[in-house]
N, CA and C atoms as a LAMMPS dump frame, in Angstrom:
ITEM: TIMESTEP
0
ITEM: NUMBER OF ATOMS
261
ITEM: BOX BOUNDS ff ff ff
-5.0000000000000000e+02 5.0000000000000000e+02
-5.0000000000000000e+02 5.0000000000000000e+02
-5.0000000000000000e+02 5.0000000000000000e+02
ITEM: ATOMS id mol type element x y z
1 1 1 N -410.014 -200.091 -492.031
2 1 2 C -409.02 -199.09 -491.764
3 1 3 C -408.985 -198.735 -490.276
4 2 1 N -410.098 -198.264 -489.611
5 2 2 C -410.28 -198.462 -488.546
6 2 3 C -409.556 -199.538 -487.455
7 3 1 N -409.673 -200.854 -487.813
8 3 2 C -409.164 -202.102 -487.127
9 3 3 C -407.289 -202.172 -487.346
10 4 1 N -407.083 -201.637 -488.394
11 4 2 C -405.637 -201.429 -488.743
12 4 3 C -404.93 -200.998 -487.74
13 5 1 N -406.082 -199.537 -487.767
14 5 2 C -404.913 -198.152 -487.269
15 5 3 C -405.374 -198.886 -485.383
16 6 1 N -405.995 -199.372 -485.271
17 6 2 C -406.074 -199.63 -483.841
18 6 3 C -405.326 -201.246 -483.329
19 7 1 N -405.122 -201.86 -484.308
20 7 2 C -404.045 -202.722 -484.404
21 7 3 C -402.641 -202.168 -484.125
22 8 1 N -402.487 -201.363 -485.228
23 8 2 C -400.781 -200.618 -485.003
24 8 3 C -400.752 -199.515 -483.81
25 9 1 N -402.174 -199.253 -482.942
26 9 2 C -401.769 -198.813 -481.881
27 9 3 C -401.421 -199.543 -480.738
28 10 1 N -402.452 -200.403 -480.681
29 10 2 C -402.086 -201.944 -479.877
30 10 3 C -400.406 -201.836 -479.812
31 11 1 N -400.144 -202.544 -481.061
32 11 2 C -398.299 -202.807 -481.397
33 11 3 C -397.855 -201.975 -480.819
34 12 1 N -397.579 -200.934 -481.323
35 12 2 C -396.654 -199.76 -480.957
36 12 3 C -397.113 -198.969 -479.489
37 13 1 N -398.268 -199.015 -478.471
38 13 2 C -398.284 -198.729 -477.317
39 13 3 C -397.362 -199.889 -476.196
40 14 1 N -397.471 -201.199 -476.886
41 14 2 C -397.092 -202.048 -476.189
42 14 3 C -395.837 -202.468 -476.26
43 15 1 N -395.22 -202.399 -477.414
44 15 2 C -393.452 -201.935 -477.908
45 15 3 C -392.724 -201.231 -476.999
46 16 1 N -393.319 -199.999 -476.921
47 16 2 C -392.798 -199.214 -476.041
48 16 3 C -392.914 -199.307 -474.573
49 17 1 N -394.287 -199.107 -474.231
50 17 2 C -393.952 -199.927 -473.179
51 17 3 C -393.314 -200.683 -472.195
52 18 1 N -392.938 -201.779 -473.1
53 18 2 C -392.001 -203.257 -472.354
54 18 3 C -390.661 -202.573 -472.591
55 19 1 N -390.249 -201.441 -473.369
56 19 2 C -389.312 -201.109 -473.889
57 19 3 C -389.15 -200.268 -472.685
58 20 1 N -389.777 -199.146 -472.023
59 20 2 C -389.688 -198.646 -470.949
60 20 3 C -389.588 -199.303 -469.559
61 21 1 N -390.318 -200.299 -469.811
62 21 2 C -390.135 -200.971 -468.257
63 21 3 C -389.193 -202.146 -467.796
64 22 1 N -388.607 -202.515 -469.089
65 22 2 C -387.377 -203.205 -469.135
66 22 3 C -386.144 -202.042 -468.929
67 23 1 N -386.362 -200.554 -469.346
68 23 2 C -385.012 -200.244 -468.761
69 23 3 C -385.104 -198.865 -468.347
70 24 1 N -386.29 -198.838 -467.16
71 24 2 C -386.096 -197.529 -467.312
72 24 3 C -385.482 -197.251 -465.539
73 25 1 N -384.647 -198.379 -465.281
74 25 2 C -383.463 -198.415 -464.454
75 25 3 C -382.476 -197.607 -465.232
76 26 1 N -382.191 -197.682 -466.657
77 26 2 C -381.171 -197.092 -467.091
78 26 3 C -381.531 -195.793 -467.601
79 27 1 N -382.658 -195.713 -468.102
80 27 2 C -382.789 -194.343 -468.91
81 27 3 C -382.236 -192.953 -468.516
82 28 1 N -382.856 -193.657 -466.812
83 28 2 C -383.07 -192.146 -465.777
84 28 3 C -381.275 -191.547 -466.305
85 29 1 N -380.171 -192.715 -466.3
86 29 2 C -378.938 -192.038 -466.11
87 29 3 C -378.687 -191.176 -467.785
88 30 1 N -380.089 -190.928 -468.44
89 30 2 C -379.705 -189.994 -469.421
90 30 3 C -379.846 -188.523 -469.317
91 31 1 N -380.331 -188.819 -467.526
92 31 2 C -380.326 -186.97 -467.015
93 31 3 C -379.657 -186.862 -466.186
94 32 1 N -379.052 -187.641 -465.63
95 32 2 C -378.714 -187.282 -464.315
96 32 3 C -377.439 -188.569 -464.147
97 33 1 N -376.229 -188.668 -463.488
98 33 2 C -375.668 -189.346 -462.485
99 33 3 C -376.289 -189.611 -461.434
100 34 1 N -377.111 -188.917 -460.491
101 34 2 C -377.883 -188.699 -459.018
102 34 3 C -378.798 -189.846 -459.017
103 35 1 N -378.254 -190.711 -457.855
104 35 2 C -379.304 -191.959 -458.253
105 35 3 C -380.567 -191.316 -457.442
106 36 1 N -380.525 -190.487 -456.825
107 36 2 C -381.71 -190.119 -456.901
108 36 3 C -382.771 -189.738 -457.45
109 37 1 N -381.949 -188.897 -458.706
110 37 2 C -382.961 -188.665 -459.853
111 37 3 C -383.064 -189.813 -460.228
112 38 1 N -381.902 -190.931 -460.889
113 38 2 C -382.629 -192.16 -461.719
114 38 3 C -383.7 -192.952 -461.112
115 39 1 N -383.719 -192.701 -459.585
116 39 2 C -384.799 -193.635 -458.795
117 39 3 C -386.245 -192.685 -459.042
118 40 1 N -386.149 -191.363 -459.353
119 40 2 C -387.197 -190.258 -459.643
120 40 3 C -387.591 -190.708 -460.62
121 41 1 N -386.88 -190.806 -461.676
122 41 2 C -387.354 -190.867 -462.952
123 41 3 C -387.703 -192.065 -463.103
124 42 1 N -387.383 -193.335 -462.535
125 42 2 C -387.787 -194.53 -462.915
126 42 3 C -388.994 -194.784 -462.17
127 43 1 N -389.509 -193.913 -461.213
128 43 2 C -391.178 -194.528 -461.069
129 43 3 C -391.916 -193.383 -461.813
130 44 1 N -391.277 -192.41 -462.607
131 44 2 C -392.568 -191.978 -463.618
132 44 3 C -392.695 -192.525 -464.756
133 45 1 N -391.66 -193.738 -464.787
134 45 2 C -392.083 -194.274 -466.33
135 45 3 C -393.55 -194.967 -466.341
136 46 1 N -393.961 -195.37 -465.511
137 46 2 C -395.76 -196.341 -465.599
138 46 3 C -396.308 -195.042 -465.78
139 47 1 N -396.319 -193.607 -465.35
140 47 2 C -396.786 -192.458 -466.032
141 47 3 C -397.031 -192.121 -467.104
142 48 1 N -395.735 -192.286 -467.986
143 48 2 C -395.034 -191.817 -469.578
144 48 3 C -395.49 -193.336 -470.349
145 49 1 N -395.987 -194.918 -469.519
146 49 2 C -396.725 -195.717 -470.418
147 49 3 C -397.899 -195.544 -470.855
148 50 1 N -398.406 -195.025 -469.895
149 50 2 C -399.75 -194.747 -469.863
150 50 3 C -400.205 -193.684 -470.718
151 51 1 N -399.178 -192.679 -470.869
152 51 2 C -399.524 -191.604 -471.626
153 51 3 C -399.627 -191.866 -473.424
154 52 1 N -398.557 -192.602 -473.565
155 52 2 C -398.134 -193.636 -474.3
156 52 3 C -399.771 -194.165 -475.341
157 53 1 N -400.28 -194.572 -474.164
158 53 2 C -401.344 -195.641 -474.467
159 53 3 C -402.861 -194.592 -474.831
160 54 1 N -402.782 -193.87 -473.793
161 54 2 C -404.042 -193.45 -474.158
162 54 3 C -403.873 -192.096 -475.029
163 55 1 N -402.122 -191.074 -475.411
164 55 2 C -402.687 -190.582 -476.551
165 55 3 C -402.616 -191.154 -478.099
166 56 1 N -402.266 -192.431 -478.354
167 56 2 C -402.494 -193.089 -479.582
168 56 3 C -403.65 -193.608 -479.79
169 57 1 N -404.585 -193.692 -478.494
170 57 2 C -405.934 -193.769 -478.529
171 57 3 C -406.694 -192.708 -479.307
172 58 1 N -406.483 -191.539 -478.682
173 58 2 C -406.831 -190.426 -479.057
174 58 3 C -406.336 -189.778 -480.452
175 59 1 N -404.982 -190.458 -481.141
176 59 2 C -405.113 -190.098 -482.527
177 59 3 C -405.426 -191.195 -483.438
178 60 1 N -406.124 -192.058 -482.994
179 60 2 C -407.04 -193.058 -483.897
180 60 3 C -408.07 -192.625 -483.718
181 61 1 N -409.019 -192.126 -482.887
182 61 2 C -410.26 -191.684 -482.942
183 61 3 C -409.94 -190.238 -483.523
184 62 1 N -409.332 -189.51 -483.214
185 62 2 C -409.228 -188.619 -484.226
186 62 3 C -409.375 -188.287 -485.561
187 63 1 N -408.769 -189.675 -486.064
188 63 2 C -408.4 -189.704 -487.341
189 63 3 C -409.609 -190.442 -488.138
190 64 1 N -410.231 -191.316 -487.178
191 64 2 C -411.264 -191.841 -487.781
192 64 3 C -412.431 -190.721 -487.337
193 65 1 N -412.638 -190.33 -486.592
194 65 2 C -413.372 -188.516 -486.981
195 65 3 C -413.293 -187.847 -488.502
196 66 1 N -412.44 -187.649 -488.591
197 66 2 C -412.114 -186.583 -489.572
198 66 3 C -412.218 -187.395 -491.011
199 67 1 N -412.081 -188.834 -490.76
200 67 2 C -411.831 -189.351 -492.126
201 67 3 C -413.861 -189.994 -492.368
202 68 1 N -414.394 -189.737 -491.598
203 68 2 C -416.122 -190.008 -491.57
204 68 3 C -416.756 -188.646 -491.835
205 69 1 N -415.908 -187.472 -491.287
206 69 2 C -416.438 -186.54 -491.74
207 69 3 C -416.873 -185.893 -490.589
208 70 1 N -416.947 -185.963 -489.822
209 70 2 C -417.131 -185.729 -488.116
210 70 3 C -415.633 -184.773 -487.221
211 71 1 N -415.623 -183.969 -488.305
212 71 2 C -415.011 -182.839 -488.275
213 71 3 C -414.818 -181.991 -486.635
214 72 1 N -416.1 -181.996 -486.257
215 72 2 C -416.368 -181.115 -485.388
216 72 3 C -416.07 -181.786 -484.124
217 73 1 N -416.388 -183.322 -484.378
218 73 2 C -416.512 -184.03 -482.77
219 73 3 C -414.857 -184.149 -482.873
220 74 1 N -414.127 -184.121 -483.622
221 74 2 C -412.523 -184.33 -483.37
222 74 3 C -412.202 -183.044 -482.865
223 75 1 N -412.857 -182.509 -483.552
224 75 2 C -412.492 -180.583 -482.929
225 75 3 C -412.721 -180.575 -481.281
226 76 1 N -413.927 -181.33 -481.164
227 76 2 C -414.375 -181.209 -479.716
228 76 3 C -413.577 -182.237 -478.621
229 77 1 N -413.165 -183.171 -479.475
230 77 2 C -412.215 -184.293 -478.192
231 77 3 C -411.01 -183.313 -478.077
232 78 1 N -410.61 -183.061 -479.255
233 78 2 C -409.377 -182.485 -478.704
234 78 3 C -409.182 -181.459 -477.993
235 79 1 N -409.897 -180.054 -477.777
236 79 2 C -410.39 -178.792 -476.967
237 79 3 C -410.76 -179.907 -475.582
238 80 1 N -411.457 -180.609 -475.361
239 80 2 C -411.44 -181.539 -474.425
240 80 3 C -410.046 -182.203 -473.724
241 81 1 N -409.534 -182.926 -474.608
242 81 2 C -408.766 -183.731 -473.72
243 81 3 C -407.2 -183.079 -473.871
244 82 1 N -406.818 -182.035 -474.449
245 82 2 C -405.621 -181.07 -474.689
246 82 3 C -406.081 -180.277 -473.512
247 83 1 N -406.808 -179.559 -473.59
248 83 2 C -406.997 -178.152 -473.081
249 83 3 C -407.832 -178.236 -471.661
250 84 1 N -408.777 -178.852 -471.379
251 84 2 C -409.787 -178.724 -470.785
252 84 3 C -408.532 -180.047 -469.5
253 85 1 N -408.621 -181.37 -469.642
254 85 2 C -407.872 -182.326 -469.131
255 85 3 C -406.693 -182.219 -468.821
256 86 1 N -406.004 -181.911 -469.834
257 86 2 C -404.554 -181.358 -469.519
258 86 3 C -404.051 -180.139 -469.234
259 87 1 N -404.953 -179.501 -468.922
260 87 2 C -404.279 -178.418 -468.156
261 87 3 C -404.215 -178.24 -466.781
């Protein structure tokens, strides 16, 4: 179960991904006309991959926490990497 859920994160971090960096020349124009913003917004997409990647990391270990019974250490990544990291 483990190897699954980190399989279908594999897939789906990397889906998106190529999916972002194949067009995120165009995306930007879903805020803006201003090619300035679309030129803004198109170098934070390697940002928004990345984010991509490492929080589906973080809800597979999560999940395999909680499903071992390790309740507390999921309690503790997340007060960690929500609160403590991201703020």
């Amino acid at each position: 179960s483990v190897l699954s859920g980190l399989c279908l994160w594999l897939l789906e971090s990397a889906i998106f991904s190529i999916l972002l960096f194949t067009c995120k020349d165009i995306l930007g124009y879903a805020f803006s006309n201003s090619k300035e913003v679309v030129d803004y917004v198109a170098d934070l997409y390697p940002l928004l991959c990345l984010t991509f990647i490492l929080d589906g990391f973080t809800v597979v270990l999560n999940g395999v926490a909680r499903g071992s019974g390790w309740q507390h250490i999921g309690a503790l990544n997340n007060v960690v990497s929500y609160y403590l990291v991201g703020a």
